[in-house]
PDB file of N, CA, C and O in Angstrom, chain B, residues numbered from 101:
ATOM      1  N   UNK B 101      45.502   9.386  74.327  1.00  0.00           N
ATOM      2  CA  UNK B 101      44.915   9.353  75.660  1.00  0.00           C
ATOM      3  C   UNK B 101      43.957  10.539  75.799  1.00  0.00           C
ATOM      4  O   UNK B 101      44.297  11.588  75.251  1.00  0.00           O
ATOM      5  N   UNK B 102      42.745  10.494  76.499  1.00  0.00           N
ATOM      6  CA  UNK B 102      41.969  11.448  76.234  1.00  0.00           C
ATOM      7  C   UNK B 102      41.942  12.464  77.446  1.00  0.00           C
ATOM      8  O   UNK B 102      43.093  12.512  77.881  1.00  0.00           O
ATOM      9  N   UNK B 103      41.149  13.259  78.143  1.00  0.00           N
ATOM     10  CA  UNK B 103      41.401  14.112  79.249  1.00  0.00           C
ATOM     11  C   UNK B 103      41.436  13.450  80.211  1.00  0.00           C
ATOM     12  O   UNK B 103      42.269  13.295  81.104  1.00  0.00           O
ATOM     13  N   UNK B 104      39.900  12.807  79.877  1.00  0.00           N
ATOM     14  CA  UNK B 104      39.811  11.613  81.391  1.00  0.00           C
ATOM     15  C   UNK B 104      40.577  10.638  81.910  1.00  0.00           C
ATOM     16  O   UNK B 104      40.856  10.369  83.078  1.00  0.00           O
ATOM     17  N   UNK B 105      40.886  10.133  80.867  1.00  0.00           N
ATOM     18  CA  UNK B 105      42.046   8.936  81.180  1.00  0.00           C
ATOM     19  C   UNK B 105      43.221   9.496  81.432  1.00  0.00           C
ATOM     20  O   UNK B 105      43.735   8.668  82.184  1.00  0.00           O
ATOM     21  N   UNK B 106      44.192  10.593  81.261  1.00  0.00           N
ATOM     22  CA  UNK B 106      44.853  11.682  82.482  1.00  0.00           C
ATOM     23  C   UNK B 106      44.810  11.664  83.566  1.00  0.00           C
ATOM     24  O   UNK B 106      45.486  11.340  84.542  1.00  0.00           O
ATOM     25  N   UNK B 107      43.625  12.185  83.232  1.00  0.00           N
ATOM     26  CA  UNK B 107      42.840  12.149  84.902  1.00  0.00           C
ATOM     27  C   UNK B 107      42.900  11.112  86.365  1.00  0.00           C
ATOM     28  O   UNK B 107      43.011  11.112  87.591  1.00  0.00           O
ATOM     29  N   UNK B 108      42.712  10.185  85.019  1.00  0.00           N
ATOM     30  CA  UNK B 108      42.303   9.229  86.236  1.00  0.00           C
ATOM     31  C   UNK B 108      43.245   8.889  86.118  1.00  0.00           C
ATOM     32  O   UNK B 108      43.556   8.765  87.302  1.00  0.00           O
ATOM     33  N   UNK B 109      44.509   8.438  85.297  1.00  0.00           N
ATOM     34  CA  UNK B 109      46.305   8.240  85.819  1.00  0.00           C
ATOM     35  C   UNK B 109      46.718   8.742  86.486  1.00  0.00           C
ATOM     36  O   UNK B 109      47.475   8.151  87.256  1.00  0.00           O
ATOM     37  N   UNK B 110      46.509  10.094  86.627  1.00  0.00           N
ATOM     38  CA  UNK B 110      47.286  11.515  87.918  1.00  0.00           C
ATOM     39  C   UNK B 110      46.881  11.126  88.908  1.00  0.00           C
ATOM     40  O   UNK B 110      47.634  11.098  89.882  1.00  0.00           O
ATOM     41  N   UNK B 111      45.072  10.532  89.043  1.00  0.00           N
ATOM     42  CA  UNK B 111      44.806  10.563  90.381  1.00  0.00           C
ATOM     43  C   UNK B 111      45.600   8.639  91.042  1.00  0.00           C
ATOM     44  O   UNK B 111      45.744   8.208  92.186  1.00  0.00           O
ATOM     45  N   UNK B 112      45.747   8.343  90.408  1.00  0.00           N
ATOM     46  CA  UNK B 112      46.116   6.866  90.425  1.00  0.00           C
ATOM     47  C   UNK B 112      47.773   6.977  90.878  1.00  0.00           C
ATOM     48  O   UNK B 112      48.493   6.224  91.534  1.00  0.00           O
ATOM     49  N   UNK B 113      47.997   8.215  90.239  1.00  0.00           N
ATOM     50  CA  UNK B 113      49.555   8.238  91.256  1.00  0.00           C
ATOM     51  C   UNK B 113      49.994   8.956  92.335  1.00  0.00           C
ATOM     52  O   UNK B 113      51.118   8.966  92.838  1.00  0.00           O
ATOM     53  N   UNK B 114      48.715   9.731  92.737  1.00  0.00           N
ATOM     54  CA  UNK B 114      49.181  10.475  94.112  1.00  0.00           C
ATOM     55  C   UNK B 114      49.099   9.473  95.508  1.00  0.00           C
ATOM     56  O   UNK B 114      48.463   8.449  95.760  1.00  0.00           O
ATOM     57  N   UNK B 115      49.923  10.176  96.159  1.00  0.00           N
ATOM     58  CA  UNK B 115      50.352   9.475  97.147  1.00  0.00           C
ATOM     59  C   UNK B 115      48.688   9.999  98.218  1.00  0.00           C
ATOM     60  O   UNK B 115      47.760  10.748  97.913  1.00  0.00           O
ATOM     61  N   UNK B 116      49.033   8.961  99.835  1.00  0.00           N
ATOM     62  CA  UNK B 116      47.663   9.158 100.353  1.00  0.00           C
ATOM     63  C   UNK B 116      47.019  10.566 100.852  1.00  0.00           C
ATOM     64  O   UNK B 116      45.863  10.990 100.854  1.00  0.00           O
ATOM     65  N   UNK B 117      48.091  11.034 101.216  1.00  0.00           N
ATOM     66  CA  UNK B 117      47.498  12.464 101.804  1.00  0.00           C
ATOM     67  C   UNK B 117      47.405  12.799 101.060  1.00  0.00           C
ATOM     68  O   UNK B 117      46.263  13.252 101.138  1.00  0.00           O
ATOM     69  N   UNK B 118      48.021  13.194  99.407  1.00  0.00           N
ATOM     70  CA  UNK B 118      47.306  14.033  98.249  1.00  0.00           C
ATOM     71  C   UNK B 118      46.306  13.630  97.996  1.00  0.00           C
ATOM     72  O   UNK B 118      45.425  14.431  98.305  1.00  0.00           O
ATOM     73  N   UNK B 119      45.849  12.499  97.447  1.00  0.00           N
ATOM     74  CA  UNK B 119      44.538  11.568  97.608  1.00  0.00           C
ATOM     75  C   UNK B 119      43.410  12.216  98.408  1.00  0.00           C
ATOM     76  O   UNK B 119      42.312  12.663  98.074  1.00  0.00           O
ATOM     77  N   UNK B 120      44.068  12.111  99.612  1.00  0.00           N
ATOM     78  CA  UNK B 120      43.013  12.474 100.870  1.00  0.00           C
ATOM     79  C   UNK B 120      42.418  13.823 100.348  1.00  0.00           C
ATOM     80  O   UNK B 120      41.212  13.965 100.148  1.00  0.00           O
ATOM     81  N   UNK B 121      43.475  14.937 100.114  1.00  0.00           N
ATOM     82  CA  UNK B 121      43.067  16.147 100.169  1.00  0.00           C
ATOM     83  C   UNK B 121      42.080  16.176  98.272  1.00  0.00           C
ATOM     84  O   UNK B 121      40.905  16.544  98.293  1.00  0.00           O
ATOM     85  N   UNK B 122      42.538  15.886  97.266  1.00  0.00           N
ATOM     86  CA  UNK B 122      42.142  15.079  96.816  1.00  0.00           C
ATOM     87  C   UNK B 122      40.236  14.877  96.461  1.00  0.00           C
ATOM     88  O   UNK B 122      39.326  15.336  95.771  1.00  0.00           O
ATOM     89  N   UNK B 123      40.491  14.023  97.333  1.00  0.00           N
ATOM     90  CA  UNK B 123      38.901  13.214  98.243  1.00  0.00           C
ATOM     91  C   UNK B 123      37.988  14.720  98.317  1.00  0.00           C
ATOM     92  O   UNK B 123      36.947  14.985  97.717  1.00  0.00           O
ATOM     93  N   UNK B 124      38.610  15.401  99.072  1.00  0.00           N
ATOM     94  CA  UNK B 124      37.830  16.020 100.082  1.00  0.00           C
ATOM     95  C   UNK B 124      37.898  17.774  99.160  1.00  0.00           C
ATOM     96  O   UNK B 124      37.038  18.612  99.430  1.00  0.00           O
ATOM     97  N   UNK B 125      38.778  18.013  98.343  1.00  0.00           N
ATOM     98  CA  UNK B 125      38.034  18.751  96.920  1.00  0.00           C
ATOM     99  C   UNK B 125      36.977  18.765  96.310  1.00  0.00           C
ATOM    100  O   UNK B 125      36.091  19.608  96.169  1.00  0.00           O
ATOM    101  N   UNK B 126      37.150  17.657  95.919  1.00  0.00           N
ATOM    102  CA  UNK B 126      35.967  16.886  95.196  1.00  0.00           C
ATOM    103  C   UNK B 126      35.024  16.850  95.164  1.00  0.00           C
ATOM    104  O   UNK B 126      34.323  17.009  94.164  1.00  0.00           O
ATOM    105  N   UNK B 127      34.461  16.486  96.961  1.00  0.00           N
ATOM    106  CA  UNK B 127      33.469  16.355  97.522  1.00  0.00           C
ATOM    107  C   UNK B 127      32.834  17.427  97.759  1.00  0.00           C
ATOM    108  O   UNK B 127      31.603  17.420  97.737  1.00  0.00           O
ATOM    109  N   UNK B 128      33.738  18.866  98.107  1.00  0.00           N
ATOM    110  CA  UNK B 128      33.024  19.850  98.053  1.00  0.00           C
ATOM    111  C   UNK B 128      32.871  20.245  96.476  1.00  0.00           C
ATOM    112  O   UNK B 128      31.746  20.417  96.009  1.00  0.00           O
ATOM    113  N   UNK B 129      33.863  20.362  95.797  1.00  0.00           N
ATOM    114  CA  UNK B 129      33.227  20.796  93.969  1.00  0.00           C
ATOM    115  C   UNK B 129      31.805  20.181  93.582  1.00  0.00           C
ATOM    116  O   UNK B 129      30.754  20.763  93.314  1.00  0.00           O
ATOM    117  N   UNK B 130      32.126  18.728  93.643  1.00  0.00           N
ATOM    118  CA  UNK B 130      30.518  17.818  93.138  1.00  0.00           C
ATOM    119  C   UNK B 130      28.884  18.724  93.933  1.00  0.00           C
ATOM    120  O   UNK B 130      27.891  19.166  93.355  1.00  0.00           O
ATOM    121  N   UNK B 131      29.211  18.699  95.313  1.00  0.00           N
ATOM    122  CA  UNK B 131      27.865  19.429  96.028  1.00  0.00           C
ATOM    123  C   UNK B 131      27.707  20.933  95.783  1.00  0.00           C
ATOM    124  O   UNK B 131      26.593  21.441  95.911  1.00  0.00           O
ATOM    125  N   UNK B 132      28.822  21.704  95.420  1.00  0.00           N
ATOM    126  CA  UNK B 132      28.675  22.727  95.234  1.00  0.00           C
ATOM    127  C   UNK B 132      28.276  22.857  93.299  1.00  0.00           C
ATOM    128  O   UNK B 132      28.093  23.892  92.659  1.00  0.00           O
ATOM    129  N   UNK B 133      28.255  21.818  92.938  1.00  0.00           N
ATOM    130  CA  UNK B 133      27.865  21.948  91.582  1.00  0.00           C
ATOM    131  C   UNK B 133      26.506  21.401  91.378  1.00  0.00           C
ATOM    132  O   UNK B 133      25.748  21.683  90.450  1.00  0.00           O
ATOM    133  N   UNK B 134      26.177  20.175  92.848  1.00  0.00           N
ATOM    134  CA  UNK B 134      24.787  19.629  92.977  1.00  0.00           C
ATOM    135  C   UNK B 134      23.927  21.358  93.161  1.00  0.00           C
ATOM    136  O   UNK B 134      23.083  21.866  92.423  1.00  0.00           O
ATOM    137  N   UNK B 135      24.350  21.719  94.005  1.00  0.00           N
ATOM    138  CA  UNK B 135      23.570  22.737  95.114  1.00  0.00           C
ATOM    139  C   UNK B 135      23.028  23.955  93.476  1.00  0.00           C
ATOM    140  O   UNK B 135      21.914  24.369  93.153  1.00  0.00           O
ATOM    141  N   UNK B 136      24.395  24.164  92.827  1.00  0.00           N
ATOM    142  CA  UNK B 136      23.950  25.042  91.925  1.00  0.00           C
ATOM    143  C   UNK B 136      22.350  24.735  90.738  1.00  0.00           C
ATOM    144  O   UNK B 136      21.354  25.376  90.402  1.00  0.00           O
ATOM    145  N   UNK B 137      22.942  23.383  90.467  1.00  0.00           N
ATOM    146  CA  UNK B 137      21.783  22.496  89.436  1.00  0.00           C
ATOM    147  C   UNK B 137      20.766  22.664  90.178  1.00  0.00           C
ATOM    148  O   UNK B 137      19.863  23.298  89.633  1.00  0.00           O
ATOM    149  N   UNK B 138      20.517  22.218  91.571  1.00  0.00           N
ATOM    150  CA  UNK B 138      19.091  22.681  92.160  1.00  0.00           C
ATOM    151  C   UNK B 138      18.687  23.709  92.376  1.00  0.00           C
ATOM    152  O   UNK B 138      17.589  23.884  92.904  1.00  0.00           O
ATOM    153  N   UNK B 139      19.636  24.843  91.948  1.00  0.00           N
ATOM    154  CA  UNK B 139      19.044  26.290  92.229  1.00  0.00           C
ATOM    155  C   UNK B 139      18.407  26.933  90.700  1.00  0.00           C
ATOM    156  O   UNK B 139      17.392  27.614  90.555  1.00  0.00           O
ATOM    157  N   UNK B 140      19.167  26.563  89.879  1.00  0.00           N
ATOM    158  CA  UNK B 140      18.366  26.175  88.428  1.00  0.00           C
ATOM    159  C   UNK B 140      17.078  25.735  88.150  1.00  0.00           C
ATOM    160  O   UNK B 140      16.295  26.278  87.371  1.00  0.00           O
ATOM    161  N   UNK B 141      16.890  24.766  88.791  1.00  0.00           N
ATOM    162  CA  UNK B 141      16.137  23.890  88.478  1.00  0.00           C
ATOM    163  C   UNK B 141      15.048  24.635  88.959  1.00  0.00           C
ATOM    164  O   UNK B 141      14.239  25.018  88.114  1.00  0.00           O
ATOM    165  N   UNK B 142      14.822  24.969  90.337  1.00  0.00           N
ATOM    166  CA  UNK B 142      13.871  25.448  91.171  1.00  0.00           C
ATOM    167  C   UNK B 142      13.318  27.070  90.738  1.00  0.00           C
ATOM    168  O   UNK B 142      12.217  27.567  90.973  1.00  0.00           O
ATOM    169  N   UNK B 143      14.421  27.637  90.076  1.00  0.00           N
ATOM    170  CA  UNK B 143      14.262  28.657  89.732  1.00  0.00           C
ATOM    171  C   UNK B 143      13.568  28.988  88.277  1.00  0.00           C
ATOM    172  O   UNK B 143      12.953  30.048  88.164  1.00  0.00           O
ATOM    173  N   UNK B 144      13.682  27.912  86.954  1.00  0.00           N
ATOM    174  CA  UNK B 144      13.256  27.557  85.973  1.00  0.00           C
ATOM    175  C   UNK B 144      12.507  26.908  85.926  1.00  0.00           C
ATOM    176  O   UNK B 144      12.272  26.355  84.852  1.00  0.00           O
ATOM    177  N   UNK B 145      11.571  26.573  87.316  1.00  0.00           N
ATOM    178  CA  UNK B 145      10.063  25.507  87.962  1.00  0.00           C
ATOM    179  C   UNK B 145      10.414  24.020  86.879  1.00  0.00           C
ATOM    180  O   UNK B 145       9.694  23.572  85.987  1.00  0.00           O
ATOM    181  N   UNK B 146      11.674  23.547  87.321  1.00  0.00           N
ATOM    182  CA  UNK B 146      11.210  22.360  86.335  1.00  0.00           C
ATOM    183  C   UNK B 146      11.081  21.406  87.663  1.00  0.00           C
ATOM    184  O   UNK B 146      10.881  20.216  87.418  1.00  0.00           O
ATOM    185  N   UNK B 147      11.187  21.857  89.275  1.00  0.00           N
ATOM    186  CA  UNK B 147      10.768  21.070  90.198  1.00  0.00           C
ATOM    187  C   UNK B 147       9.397  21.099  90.236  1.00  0.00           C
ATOM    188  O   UNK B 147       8.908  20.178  90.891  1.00  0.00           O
ATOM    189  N   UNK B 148       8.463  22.030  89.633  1.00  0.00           N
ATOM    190  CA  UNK B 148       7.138  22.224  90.263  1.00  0.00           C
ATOM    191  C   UNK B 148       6.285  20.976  90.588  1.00  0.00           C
ATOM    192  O   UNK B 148       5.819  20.650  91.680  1.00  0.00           O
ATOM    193  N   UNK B 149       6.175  20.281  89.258  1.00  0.00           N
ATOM    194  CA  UNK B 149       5.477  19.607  89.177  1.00  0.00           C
ATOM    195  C   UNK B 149       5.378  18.298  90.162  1.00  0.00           C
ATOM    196  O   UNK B 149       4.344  17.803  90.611  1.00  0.00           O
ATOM    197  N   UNK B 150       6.724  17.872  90.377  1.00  0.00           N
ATOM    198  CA  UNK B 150       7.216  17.064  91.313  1.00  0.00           C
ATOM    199  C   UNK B 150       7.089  17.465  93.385  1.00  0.00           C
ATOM    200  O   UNK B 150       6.930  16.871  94.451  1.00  0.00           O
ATOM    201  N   UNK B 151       7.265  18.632  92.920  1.00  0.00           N
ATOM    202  CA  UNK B 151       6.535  19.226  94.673  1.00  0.00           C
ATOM    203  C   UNK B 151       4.713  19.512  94.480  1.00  0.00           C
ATOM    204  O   UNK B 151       4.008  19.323  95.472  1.00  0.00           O
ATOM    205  N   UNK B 152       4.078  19.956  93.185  1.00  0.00           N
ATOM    206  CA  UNK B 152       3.118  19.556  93.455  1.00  0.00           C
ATOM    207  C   UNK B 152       2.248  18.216  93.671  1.00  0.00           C
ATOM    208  O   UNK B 152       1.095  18.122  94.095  1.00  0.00           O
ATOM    209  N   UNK B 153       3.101  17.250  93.274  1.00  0.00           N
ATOM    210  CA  UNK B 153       2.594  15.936  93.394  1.00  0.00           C
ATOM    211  C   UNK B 153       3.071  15.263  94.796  1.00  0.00           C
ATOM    212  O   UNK B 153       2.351  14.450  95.376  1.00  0.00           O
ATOM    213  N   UNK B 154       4.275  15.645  95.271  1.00  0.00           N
ATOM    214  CA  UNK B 154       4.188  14.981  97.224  1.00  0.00           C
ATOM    215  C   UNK B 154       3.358  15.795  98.026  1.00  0.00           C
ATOM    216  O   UNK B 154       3.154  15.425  99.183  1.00  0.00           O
ATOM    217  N   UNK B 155       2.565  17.404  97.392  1.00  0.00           N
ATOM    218  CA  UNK B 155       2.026  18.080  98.481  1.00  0.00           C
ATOM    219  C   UNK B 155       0.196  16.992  98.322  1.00  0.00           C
ATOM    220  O   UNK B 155      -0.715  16.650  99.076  1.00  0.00           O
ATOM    221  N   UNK B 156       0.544  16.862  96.941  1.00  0.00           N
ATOM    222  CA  UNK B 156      -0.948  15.814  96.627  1.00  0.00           C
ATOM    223  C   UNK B 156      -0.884  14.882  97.615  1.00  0.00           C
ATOM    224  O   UNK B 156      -1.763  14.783  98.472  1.00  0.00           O
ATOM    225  N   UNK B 157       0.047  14.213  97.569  1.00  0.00           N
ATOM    226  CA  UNK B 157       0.103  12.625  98.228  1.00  0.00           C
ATOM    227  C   UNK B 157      -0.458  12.598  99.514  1.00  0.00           C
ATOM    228  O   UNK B 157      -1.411  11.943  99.935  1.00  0.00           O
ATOM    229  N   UNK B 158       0.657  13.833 100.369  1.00  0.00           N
ATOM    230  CA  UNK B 158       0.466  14.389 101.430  1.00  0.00           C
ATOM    231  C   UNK B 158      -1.225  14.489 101.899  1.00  0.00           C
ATOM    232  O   UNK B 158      -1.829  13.825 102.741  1.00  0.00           O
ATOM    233  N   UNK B 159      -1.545  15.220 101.303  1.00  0.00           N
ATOM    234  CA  UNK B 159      -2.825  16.174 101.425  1.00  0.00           C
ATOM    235  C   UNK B 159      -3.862  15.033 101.670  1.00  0.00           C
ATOM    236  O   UNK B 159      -4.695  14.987 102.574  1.00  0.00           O
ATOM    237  N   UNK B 160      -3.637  14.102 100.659  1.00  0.00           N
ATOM    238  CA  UNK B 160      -4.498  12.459 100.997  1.00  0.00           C
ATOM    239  C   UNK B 160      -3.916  11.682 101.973  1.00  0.00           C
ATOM    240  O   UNK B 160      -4.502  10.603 101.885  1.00  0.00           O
ATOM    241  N   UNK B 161      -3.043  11.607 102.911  1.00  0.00           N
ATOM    242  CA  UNK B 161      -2.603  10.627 103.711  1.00  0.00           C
ATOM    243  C   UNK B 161      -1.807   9.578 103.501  1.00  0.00           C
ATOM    244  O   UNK B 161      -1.571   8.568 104.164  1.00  0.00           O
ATOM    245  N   UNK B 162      -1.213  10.216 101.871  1.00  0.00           N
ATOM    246  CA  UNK B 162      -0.041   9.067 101.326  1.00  0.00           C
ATOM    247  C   UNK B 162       0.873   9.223 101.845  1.00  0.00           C
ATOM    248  O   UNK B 162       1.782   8.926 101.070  1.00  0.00           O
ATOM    249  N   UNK B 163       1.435   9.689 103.225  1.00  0.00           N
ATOM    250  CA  UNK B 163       2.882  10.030 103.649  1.00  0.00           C
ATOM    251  C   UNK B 163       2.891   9.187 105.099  1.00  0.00           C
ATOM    252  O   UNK B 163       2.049   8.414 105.556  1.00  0.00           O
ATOM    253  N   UNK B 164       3.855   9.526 105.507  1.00  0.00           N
ATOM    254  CA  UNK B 164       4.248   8.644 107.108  1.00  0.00           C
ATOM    255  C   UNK B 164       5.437   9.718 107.539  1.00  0.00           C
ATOM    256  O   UNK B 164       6.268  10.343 106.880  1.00  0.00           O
ATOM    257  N   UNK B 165       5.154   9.645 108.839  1.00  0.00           N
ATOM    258  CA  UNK B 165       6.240  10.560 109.795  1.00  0.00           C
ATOM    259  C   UNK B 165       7.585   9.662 109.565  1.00  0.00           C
ATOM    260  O   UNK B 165       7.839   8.458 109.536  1.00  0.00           O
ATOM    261  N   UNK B 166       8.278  10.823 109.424  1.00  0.00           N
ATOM    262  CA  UNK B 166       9.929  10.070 109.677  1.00  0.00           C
ATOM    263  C   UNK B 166      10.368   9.445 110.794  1.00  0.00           C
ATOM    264  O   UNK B 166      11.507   8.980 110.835  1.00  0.00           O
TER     265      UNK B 166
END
């Protein structure tokens, strides 16, 4: 059996409120691991190119108000 498949048995046997709490770990680990990758990213300009191309779009009238 490998780590993951552990994994996903342990989580397959907790009851709902462990689950719940669980859930809501998770959700903060995953964004707090999103949030880090984009601070990388932005910081090692591998966004540049991609913000210089919506300020392009922009700049021509390729955009619409939200």
């Amino acid at each position: 059996m490998t780590k993951l498949e552990k994994i996903e048995r342990d989580i397959q046997e907790l009851g709902a409120d462990d689950l719940a709490a669980f859930r809501a770990w998770f959700a903060e680990y995953d964004a707090a691991n999103w949030d880090d990758q984009i601070e990388r990213d932005v910081a090692a300009g591998t966004l540049d190119s991609h913000a210089q191309k919506a300020l392009d779009a922009h700049r021509v009238g390729l955009t619409k108000p939200l």
